[in-house]
C-alpha positions as CSV (number, residue, x, y, z in Angstrom):
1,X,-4.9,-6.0,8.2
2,X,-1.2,-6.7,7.5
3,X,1.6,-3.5,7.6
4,X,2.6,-2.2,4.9
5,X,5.6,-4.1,2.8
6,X,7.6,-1.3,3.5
7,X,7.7,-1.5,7.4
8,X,8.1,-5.3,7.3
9,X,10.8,-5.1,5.5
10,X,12.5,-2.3,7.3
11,X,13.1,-5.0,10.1
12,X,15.3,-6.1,7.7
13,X,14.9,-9.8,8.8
14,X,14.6,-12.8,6.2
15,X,12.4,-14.8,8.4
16,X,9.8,-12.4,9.4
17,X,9.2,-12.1,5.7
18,X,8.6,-15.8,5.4
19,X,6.0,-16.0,8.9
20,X,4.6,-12.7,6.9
21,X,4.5,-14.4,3.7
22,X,3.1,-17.7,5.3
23,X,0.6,-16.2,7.0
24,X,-0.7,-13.7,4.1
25,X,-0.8,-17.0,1.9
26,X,-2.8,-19.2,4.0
27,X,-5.5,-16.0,4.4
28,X,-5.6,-16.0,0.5
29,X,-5.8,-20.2,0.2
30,X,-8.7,-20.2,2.7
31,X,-10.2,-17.4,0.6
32,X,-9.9,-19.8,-2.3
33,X,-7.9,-18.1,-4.4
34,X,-4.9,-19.5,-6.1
35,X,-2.6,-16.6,-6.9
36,X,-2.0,-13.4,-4.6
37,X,-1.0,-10.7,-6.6
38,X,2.0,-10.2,-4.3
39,X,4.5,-9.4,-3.0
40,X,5.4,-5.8,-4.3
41,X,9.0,-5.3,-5.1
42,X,10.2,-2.4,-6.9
43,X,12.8,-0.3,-6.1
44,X,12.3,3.2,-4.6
45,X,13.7,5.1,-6.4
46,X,11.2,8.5,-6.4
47,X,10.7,9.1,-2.8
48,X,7.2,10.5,-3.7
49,X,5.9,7.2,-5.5
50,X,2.2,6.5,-4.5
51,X,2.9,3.0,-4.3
52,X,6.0,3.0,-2.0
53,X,4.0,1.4,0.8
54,X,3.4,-1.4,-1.0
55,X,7.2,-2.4,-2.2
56,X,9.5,-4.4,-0.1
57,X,12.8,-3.4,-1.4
58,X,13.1,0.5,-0.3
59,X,16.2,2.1,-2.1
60,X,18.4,-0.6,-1.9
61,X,18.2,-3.9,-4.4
62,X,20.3,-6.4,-2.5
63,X,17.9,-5.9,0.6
64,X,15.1,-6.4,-1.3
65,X,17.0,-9.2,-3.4
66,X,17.7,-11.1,0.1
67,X,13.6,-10.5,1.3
68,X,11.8,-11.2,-1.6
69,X,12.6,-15.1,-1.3
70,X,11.0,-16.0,1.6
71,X,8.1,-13.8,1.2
72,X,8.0,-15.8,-1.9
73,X,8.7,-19.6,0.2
74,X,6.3,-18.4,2.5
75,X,2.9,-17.1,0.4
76,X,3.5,-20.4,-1.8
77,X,4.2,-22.8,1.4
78,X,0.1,-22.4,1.7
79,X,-0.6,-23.5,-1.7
80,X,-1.5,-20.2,-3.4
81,X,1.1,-18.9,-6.2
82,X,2.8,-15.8,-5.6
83,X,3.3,-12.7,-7.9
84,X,6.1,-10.4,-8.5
85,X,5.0,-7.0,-9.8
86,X,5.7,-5.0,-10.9
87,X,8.1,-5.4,-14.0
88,X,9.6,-3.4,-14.7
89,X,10.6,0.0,-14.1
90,X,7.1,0.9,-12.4
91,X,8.6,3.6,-9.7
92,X,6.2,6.2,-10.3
93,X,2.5,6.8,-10.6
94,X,2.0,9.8,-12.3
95,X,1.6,9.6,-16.0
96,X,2.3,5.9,-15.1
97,X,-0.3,4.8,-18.5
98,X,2.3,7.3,-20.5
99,X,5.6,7.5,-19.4
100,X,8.8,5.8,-21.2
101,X,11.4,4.7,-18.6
102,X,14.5,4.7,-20.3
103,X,16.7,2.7,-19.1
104,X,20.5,1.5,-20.1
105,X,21.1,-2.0,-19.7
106,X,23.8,-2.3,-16.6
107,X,22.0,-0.4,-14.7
108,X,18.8,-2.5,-14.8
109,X,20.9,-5.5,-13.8
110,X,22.0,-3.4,-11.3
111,X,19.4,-1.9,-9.7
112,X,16.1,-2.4,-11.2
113,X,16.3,-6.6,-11.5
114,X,18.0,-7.8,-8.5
115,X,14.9,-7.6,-6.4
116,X,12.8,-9.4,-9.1
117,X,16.2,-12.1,-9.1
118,X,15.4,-12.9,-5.4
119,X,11.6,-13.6,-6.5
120,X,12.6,-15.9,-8.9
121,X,15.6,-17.6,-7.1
122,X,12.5,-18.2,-4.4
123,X,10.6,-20.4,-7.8
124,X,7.9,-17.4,-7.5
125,X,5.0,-18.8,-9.9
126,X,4.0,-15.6,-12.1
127,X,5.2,-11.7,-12.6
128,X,3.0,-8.8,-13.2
129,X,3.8,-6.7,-16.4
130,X,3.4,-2.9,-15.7
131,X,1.9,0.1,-17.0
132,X,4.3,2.1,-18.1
133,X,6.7,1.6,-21.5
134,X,10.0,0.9,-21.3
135,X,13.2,2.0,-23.8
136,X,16.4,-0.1,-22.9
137,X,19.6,1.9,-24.0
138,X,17.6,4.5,-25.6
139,X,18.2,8.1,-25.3
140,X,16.2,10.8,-23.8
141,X,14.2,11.3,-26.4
142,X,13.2,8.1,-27.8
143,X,9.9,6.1,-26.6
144,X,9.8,2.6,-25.9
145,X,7.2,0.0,-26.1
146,X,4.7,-0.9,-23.7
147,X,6.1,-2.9,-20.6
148,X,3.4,-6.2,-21.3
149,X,3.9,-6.2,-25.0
150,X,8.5,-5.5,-24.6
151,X,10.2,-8.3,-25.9
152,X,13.5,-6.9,-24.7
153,X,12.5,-6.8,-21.0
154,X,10.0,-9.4,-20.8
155,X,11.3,-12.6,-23.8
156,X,14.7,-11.7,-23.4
157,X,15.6,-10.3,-20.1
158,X,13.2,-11.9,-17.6
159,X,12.8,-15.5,-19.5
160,X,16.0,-16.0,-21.1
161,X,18.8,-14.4,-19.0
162,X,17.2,-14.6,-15.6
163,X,15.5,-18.0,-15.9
164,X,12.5,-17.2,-15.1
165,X,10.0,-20.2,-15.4
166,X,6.3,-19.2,-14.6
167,X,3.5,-17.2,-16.6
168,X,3.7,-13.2,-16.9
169,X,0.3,-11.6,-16.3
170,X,-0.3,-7.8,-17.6
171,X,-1.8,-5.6,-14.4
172,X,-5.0,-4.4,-15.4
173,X,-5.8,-2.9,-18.2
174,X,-2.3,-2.7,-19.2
175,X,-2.1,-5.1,-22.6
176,X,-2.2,-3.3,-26.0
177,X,-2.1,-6.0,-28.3
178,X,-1.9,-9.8,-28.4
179,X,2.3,-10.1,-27.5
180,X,2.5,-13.6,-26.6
181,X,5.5,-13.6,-28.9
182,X,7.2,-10.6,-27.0
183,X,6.5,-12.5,-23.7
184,X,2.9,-11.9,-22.2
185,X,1.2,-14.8,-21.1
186,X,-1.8,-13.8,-19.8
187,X,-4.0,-10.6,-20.3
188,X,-5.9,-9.0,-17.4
189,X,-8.6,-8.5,-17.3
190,X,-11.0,-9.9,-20.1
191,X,-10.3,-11.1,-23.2
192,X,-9.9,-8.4,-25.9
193,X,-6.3,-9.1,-27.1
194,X,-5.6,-12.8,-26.0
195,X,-8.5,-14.9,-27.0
196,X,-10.2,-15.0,-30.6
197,X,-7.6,-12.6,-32.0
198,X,-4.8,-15.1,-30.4
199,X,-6.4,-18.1,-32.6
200,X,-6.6,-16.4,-35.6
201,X,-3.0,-15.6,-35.0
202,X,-2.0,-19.5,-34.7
203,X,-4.1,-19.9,-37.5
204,X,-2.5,-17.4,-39.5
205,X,1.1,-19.2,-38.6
206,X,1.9,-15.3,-36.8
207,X,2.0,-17.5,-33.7
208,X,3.0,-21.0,-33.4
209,X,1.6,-23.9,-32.0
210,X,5.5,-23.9,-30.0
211,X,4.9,-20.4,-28.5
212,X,1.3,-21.6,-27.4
213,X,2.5,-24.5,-25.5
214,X,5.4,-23.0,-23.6
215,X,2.9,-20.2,-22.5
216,X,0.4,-22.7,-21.4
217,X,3.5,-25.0,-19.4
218,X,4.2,-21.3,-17.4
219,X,1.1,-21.1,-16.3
220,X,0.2,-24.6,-15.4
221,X,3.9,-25.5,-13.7
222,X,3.4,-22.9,-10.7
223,X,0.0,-24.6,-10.0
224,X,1.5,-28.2,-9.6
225,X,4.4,-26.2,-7.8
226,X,2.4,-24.9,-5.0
227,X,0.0,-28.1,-5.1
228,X,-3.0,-26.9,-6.5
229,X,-3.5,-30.0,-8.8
230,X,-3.3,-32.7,-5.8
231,X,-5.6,-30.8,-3.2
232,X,-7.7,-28.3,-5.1
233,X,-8.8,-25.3,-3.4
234,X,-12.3,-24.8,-3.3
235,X,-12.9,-22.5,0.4
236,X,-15.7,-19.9,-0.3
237,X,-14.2,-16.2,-1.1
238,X,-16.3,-15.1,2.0
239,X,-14.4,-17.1,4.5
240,X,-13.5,-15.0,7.9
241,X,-9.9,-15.8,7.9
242,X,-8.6,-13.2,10.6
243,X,-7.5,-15.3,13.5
244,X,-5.8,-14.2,17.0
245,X,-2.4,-15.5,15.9
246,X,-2.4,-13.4,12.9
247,X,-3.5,-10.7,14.7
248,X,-0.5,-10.9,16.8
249,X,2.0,-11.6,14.5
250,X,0.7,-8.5,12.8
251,X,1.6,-6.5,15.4
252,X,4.8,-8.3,16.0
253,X,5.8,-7.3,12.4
254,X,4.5,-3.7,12.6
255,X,7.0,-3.1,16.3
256,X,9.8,-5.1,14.4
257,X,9.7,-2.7,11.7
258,X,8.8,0.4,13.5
259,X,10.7,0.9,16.6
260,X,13.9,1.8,16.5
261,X,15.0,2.3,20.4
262,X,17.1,0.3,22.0
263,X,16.1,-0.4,26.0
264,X,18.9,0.9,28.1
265,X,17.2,1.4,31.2
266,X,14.7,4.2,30.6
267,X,12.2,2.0,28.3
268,X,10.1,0.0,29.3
269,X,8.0,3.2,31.0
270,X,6.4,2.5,34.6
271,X,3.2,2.7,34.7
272,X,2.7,3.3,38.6
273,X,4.8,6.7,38.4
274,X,5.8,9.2,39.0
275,X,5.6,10.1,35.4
276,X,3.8,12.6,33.1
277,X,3.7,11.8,29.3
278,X,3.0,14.3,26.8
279,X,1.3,13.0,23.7
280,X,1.0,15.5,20.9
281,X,-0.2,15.2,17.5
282,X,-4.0,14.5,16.2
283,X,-2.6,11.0,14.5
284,X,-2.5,10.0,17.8
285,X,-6.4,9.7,18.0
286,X,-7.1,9.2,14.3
287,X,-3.7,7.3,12.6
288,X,-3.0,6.6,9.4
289,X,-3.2,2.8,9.2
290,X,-3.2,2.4,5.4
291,X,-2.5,3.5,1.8
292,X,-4.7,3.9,-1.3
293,X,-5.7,2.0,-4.0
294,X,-5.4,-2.1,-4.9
295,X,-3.0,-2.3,-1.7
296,X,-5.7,-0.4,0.3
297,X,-7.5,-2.4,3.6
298,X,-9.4,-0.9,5.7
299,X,-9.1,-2.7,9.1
300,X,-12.1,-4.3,11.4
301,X,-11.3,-2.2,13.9
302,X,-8.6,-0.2,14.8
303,X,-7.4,0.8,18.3
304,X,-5.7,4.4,18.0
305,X,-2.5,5.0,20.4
306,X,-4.2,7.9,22.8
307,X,-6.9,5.3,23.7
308,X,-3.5,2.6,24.3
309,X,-1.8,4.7,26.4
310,X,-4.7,5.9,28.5
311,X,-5.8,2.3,29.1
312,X,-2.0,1.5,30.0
313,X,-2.6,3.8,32.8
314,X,-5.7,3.3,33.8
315,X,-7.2,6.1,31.7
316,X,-10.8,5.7,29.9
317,X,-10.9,6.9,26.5
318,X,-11.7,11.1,25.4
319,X,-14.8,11.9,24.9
320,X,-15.5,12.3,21.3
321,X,-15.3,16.5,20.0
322,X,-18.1,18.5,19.6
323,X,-19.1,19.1,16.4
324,X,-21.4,21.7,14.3
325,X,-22.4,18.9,11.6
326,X,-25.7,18.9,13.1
327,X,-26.7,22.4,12.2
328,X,-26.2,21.2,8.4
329,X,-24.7,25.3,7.5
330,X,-22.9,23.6,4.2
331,X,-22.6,25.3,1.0
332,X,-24.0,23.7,-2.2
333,X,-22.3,24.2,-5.3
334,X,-19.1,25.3,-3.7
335,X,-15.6,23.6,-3.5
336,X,-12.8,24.1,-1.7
337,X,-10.4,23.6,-4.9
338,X,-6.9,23.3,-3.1
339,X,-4.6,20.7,-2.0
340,X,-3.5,22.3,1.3
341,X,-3.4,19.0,3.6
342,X,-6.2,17.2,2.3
343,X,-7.1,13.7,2.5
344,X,-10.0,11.5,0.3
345,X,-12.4,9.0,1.8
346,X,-15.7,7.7,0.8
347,X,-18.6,8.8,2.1
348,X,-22.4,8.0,1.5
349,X,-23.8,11.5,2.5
350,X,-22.6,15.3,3.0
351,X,-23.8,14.6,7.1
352,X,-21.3,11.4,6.7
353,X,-18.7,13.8,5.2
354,X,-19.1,16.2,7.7
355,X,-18.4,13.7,10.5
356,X,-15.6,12.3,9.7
357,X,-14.2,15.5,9.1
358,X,-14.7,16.7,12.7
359,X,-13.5,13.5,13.7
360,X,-9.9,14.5,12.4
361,X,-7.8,17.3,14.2
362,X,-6.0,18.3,11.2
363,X,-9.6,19.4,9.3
364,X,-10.9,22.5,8.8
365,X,-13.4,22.6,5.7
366,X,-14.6,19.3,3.9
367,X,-15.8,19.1,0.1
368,X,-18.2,16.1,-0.5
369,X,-18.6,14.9,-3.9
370,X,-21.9,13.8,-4.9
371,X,-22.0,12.1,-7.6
372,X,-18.6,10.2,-6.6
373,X,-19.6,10.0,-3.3
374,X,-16.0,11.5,-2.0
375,X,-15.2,13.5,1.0
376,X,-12.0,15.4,0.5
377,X,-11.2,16.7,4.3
378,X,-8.8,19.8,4.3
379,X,-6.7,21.8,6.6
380,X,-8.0,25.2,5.0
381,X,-10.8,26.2,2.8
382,X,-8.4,28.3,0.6
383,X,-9.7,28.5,-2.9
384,X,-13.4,28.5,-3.5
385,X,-14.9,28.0,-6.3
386,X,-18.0,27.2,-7.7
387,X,-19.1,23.1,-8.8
388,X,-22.9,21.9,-8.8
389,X,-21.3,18.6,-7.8
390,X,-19.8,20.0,-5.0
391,X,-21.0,20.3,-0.9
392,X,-18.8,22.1,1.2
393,X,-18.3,22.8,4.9
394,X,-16.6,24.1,7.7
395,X,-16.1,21.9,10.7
396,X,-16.0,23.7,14.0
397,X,-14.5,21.3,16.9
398,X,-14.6,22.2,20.5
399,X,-11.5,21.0,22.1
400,X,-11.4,18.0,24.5
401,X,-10.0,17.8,28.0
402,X,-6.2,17.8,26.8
403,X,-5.2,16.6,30.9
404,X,-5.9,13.5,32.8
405,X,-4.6,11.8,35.7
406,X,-4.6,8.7,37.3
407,X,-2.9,8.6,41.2
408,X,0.7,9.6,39.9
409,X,0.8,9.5,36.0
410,X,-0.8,12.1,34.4
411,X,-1.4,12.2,30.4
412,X,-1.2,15.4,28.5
413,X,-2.5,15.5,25.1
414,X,-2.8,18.0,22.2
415,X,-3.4,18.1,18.8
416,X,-0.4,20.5,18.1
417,X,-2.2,22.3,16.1
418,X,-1.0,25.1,18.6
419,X,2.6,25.2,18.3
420,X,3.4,27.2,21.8
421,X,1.4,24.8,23.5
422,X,2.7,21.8,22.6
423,X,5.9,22.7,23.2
424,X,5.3,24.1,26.7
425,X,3.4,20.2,27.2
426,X,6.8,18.7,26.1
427,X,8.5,20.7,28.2
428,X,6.5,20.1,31.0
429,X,6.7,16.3,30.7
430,X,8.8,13.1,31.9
431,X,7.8,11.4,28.2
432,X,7.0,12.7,24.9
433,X,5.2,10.7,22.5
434,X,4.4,12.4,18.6
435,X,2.3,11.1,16.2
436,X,2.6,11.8,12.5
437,X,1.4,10.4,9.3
438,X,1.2,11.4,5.9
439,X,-0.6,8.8,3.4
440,X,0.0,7.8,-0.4
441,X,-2.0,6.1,-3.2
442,X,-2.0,4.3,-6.7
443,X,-2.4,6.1,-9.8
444,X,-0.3,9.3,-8.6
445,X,2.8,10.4,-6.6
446,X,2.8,12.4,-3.8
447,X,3.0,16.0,-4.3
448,X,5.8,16.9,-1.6
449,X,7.2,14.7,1.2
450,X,5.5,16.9,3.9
């Protein structure tokens, strides 16, 4: 799988976008699809957004102004059009079906569209409308109108003033009436708003035959743009289209936007000693490698960075830790309500549940869902109350040899759940490495930035 948006763009360079973009767009034409519902570009503006991770801009508009275009070049170099979503004003999850973001006009010109400017200076083929409504030059109080039926953002704004020339799309779910007059295009998904009550509409003379052809020249310009017309696309959705060289420039992108050293003698480290390195921190043996929701992929496989270092030196991998899941001592019809450093993944059984649980060094109890077939893995089992849908647990791990050494580099690990004794392993080393992660999803924000 690809980084995240956010950490190729923190490399802050124009043409890994467009090797990023060119590569994501060739996975997508050989999947046979012809439009990626990509790249994300809004703004960060709430440092808690669930869908952060998936936006290329981070907090500043003329960086993500100057990267959207070749991600844009690049995804529609392989023949596949590219999306911009989402417009506009979608920089927060929660409530994100309710919420009016009012807005005064210069300072959507200022902040909010120059991201969605580079997208369109980079011919992207189609935007995504958003969720949430939007009042322009409203007060505090007032309510504005949904984002995929707003004539101000979407007819005036985004078609008129900033040129655009494609086909808006709603995201899913997200139309509330038939609004090709304020500017929709095309509903998502189904057909409830934009097919027989759309020709009773032109029937009616509420639309005209004008509007109807313009819409229709959006969409169908982007797909002679990027080719589609001349060499139709017609590869088989279950095409394996992971290759080596994607692989690598993967991981190219992900040290390009991750590390931050600059080698000045010390780096690269030796591997033939003397050195001891000190890696603390149970994302070390179980990262997080991606975000929740539509932007969500789960990788093949995924090579954690204890195992990397150990095998730099010469190191096999820890044994796995020792769990009690096989004495099956869980608690039906109990939960452990809190949301003390939890984290959701699915889960086909209670025993599956359990696992994964005492696969992390950061879980205590686990609740398993059964009906949803969750596993919500937590760092306490505060709270309990009782819920027939509920299966709870408590995972006891035995600890794993935290020492290993091979002729003169020796590798000390811990999970730091024990604060005095990783601090007395950091102390004790030449090197030391910490691993932290903290996760975010669609459809909510982040409750703290812990």
């Amino acid at each position: 799988s690809w980084p995240a948006s956010l950490t190729v763009a923190a490399a802050w360079d124009p043409e890994a976008m467009r090797a990023w973009g060119a590569a994501m767009g060739d996975e997508f034409y050989r999947k046979g699809a012809h439009v990626q519902l990509g790249p994300g570009l809004c703004v960060a503006r709430i440092p808690r957004n669930g869908r952060n991770f998936e936006y290329l801009s981070g907090e500043d508009p003329y960086l993500g102004y100057v990267l959207a275009q070749p991600v844009v070049e690049g995804i529609q170099s392989a023949g596949v059009v590219a999306n911009a979503k989402h417009w506009v004003n979608n920089n927060q999850e929660t409530d994100r079906g309710t919420i009016s973001e009012n807005v005064d006009e210069r300072t959507q010109f200022e902040i909010y569209y120059p991201v969605f400017e580079g997208a369109i200076k980079g011919n992207v083929g189609s935007f995504m409308c958003s969720y949430n409504k939007v009042c322009q030059n409203c007060n505090a109080t007032e309510i504005g109108k949904w984002s995929c039926e707003n004539p101000d953002t979407l007819k005036v704004d985004l078609k008129e003033r900033l040129g655009f020339k494609g086909f808006v799309m709603s995201d899913w779910g997200a139309t509330h009436s038939t609004s090709i007059n304020e500017g929709l295009d095309q509903e998502q998904p189904g057909s409830n708003y934009m097919a027989a009550k759309l020709k009773t509409m032109v029937e009616s003379g509420e639309v005209t035959q004008e509007k109807v052809d313009d819409s229709a020249v959006r969409t169908l310009w982007p797909i002679f743009q990027v080719g589609l017309f001349d060499k139709p696309n017609n590869n088989p959705q279950s095409t394996n289209v992971t290759t080596e060289a994607h692989r690598q420039l993967a991981k190219e992108l992900s040290a390009q936007g991750t590390v931050l050293l600059k080698n000045d003698g010390v780096l690269p480290l030796k591997p033939e000693g003397p050195l001891t390195i000190a890696v603390i921190g149970s994302q070390a043996q179980l990262p997080v490698v991606h975000g929740g929701g539509s932007g969500q992929v789960v990788p093949s496989r995924v090579k954690d960075p204890l195992t990397s270092i150990r095998a730099w030196v010469g190191l096999p991998p820890l044994p796995a830790p020792v769990n009690n899941c096989s004495n099956k001592a869980y608690e039906t019809g109990v939960d452990f309500f809190n949301n003390d450093g939890q984290t959701e993944l699915d889960a086909t059984s209670v025993d599956e549940c359990c696992q994964m649980c005492s696969a992390r060094g950061d879980c205590v109890g686990f609740s398993f869902q059964t009906a949803r077939k969750q596993c919500w893995m937590k760092s306490d089992t505060k709270n309990m109350v009782p819920n027939s849908e509920v299966i709870s647990g408590v995972c006891k791990n035995t600890p794993v040899p935290g020492v290993d050494c091979n002729k003169n580099v020796c590798v000390h690990y811990s999970e730091g759940l024990n604060h005095t004794e990783a601090a007395a392993l950091a102390t004790a080393a030449d090197v030391t490495l910490i691993f932290g992660a903290t996760t975010s999803s669609e459809g909510s924000d982040r409750g703290d930035l812990t």
